[in-house]
N, CA, C and O atoms as CSV, one atom per row, in Angstrom:
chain,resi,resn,atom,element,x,y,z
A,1,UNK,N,N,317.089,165.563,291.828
A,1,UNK,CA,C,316.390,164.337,292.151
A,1,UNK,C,C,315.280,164.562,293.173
A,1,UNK,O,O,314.481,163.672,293.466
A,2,UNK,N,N,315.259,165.839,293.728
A,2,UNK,CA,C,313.783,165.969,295.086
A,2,UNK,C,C,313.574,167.307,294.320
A,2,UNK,O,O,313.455,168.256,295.095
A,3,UNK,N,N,313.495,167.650,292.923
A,3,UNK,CA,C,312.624,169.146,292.884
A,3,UNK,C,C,313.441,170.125,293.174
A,3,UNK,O,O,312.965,171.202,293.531
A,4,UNK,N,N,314.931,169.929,293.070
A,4,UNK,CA,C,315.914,171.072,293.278
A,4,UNK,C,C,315.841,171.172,294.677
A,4,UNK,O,O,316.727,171.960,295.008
A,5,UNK,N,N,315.355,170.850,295.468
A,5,UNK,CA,C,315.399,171.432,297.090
A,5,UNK,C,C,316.962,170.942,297.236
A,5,UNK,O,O,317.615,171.945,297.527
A,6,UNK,N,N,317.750,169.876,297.154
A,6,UNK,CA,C,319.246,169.832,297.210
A,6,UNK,C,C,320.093,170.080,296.223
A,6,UNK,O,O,319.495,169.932,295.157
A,7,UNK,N,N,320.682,170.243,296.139
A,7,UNK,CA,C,322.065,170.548,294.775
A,7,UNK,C,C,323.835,169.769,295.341
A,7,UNK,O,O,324.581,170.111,296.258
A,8,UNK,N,N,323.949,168.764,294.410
A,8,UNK,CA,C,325.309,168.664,294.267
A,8,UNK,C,C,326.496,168.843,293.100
A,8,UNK,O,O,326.525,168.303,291.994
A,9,UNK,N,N,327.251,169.562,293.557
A,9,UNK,CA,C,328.632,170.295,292.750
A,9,UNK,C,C,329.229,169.022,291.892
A,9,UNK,O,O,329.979,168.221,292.451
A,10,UNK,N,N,328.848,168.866,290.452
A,10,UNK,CA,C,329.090,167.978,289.508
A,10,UNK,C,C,330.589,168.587,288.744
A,10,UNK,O,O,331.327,167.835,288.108
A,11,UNK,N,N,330.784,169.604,288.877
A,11,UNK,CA,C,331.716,170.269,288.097
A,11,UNK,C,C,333.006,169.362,288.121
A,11,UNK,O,O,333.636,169.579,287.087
A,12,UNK,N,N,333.696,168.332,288.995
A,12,UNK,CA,C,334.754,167.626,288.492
A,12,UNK,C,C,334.835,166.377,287.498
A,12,UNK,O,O,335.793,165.691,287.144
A,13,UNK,N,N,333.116,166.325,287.094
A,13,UNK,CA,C,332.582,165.050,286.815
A,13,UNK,C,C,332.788,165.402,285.137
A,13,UNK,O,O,333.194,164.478,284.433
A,14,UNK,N,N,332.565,166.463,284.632
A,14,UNK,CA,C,332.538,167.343,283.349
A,14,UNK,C,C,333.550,166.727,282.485
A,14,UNK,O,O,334.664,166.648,283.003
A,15,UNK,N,N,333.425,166.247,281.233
A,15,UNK,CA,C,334.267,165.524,280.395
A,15,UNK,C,C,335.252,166.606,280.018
A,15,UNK,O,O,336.051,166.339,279.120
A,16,UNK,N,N,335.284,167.453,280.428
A,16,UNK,CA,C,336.754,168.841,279.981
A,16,UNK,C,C,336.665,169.725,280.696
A,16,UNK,O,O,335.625,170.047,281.271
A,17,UNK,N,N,337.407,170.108,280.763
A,17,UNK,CA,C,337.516,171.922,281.653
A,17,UNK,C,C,337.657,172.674,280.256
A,17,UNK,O,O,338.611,172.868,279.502
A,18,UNK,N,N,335.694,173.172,280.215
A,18,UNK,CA,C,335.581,173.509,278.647
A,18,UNK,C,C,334.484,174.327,279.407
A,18,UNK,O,O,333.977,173.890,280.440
A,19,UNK,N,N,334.100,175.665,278.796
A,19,UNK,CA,C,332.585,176.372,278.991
A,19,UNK,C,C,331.708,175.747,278.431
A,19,UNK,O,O,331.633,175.250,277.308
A,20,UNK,N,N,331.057,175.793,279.247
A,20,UNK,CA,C,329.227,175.030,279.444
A,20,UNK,C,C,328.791,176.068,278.648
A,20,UNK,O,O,328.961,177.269,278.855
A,21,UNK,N,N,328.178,175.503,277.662
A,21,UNK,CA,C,327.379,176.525,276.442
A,21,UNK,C,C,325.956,175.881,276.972
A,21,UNK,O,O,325.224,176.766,277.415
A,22,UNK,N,N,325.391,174.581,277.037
A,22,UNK,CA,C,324.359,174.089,277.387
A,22,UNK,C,C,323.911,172.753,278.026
A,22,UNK,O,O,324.165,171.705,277.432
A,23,UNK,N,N,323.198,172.742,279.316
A,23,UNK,CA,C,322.722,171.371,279.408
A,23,UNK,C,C,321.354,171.559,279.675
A,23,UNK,O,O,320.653,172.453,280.148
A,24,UNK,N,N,321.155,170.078,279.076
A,24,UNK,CA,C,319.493,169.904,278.624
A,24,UNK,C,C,319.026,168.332,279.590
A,24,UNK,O,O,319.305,167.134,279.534
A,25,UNK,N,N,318.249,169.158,280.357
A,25,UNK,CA,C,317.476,167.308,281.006
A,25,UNK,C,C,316.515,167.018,280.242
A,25,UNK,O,O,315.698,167.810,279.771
A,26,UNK,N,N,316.596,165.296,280.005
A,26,UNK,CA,C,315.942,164.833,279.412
A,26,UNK,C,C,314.312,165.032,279.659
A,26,UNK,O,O,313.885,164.996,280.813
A,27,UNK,N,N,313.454,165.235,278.581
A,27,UNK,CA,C,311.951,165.384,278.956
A,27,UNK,C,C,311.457,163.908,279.403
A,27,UNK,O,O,310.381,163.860,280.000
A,28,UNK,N,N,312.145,162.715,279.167
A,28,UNK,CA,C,311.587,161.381,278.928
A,28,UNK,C,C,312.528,160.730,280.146
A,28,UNK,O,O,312.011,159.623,280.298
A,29,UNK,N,N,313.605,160.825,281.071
A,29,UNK,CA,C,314.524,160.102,281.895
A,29,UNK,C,C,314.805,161.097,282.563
A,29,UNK,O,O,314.964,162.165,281.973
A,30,UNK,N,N,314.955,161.015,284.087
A,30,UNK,CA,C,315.241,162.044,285.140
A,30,UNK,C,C,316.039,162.228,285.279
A,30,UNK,O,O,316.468,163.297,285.713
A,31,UNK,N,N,316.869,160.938,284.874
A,31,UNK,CA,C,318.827,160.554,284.868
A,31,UNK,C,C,319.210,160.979,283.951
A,31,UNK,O,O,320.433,161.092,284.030
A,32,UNK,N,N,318.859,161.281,283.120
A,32,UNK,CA,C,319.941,161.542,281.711
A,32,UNK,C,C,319.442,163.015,281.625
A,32,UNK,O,O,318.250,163.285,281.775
A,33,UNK,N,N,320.357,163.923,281.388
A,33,UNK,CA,C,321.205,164.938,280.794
A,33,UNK,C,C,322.322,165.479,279.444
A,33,UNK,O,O,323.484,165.135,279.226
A,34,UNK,N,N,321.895,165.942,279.084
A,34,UNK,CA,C,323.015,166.481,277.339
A,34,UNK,C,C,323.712,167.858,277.978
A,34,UNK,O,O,323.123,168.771,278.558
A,35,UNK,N,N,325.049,167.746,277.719
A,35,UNK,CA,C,326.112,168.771,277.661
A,35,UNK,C,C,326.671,168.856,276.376
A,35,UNK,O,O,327.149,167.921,275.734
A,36,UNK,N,N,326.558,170.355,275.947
A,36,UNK,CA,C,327.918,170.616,274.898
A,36,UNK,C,C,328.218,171.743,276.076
A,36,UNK,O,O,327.546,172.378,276.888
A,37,UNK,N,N,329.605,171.628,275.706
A,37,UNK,CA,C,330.862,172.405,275.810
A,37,UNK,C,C,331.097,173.188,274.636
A,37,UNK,O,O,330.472,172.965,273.600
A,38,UNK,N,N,332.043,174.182,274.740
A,38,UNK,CA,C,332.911,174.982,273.728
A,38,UNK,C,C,334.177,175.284,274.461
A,38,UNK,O,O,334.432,175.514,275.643
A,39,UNK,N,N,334.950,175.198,273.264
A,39,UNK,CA,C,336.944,175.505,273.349
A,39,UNK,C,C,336.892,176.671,272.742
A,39,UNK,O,O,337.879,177.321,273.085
A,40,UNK,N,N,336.042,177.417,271.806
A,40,UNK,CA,C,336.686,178.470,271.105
A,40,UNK,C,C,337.423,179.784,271.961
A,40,UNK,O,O,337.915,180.720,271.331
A,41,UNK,N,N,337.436,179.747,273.168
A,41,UNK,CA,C,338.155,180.905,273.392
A,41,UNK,C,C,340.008,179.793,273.740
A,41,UNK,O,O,341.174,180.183,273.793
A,42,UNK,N,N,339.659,179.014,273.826
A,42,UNK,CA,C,341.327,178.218,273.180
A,42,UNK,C,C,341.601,177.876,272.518
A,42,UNK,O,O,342.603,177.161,272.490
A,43,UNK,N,N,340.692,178.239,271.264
A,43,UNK,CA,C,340.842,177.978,269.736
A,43,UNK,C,C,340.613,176.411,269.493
A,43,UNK,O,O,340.910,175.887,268.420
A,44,UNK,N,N,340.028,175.655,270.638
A,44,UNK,CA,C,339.739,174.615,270.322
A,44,UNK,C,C,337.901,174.752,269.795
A,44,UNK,O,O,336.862,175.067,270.374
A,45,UNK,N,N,338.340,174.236,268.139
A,45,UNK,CA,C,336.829,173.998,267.421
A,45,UNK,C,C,335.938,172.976,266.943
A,45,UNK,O,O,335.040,172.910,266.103
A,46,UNK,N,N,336.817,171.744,268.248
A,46,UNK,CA,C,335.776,170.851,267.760
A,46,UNK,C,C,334.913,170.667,268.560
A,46,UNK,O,O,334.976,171.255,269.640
A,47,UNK,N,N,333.548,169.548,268.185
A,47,UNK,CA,C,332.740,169.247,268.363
A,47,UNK,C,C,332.539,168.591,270.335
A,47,UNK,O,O,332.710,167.386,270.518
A,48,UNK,N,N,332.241,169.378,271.407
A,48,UNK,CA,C,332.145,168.815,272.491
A,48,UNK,C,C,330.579,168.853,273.076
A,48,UNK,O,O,330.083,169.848,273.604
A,49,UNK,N,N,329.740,167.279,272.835
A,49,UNK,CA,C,328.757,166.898,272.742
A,49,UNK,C,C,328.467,165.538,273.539
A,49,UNK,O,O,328.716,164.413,273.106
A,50,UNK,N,N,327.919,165.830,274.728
A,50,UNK,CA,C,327.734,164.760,275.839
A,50,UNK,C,C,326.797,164.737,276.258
A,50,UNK,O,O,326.112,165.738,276.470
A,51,UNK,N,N,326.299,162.912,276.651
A,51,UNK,CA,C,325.078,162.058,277.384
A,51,UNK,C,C,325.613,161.683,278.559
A,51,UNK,O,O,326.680,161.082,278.686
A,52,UNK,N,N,324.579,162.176,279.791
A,52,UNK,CA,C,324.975,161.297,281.251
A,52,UNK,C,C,323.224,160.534,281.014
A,52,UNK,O,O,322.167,160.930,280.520
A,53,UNK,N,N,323.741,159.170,281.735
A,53,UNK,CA,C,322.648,158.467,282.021
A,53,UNK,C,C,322.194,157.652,283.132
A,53,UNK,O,O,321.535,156.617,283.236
A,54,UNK,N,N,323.039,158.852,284.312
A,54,UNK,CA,C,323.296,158.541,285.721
A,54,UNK,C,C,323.424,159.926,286.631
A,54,UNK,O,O,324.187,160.004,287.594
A,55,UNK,N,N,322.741,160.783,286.277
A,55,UNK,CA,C,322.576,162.531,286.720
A,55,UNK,C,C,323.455,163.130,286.761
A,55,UNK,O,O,323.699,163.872,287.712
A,56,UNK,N,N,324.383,162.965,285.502
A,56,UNK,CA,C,325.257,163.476,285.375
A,56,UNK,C,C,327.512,163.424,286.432
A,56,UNK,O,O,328.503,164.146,286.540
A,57,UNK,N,N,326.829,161.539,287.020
A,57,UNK,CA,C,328.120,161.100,287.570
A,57,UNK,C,C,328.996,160.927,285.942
A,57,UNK,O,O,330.045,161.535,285.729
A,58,UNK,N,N,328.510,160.235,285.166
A,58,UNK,CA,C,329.339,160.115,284.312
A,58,UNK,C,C,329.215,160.268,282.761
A,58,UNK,O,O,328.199,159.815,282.234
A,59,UNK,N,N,330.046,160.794,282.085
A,59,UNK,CA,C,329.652,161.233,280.701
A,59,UNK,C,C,330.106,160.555,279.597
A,59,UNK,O,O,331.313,160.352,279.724
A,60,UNK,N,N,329.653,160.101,278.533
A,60,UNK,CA,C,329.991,159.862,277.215
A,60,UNK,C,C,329.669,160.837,275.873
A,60,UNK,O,O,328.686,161.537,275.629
A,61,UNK,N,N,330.675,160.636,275.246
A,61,UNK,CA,C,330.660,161.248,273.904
A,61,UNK,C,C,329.902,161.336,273.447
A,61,UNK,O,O,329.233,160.441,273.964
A,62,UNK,N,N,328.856,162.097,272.211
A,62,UNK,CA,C,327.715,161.497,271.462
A,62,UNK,C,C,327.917,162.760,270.093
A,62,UNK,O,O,327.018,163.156,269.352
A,63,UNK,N,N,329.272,163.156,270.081
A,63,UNK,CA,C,329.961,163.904,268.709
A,63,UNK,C,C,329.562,162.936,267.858
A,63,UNK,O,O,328.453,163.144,267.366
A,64,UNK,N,N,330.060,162.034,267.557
A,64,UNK,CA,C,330.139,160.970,266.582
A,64,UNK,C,C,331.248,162.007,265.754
A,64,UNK,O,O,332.164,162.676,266.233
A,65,UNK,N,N,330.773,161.865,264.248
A,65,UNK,CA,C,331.224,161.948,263.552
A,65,UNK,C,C,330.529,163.454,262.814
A,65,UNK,O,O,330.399,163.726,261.621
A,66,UNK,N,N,330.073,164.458,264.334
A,66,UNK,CA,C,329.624,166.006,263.538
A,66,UNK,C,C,331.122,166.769,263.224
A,66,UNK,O,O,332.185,166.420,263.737
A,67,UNK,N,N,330.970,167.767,262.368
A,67,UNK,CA,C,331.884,168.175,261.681
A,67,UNK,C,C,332.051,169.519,262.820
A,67,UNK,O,O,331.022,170.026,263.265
A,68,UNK,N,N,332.975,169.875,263.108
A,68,UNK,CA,C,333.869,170.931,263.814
A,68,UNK,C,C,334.229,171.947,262.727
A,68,UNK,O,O,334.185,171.826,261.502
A,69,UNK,N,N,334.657,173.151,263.618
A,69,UNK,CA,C,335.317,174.376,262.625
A,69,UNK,C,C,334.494,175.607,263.217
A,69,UNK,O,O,333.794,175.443,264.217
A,70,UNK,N,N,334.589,176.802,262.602
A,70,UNK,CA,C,334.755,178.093,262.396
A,70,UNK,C,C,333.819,178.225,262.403
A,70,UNK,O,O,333.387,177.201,261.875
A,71,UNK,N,N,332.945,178.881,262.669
A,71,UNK,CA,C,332.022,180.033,261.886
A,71,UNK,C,C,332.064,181.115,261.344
A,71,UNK,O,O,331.982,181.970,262.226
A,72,UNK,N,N,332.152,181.583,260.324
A,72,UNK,CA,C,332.397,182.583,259.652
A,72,UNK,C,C,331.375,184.029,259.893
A,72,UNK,O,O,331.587,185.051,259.241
């Protein structure tokens, strides 16, 4: 929110205790942020796909209805 000159530790805020594969700040809102997660090293393969629209205090779902699984 000042250009990175401060940083606060969001990590309990995280919709899972899942590895951070990616987050993306929005080009268009300063507040909003996209997280996916991944389970595959707990063999969990579904879909973990999240919107904050508050710098990341709080998260919602935005999987819907993408399809999970394997990659071969």
């Amino acid at each position: 929110m000042d250009d990175g000159k401060t940083w606060t530790d969001l990590t309990s805020t995280l919709p899972q205790r899942r590895w951070v594969a990616k987050v993306l700040a929005s080009q268009y809102n300063e507040a909003t942020v996209f997280l996916a997660q991944q389970g595959r090293y707990d063999d969990d393969f579904a879909v973990h796909l999240y919107k904050s629209i508050d710098y990341g205090k709080t998260w919602k779902s935005i999987a819907g209805n993408l399809p999970g699984g394997r990659s071969t």
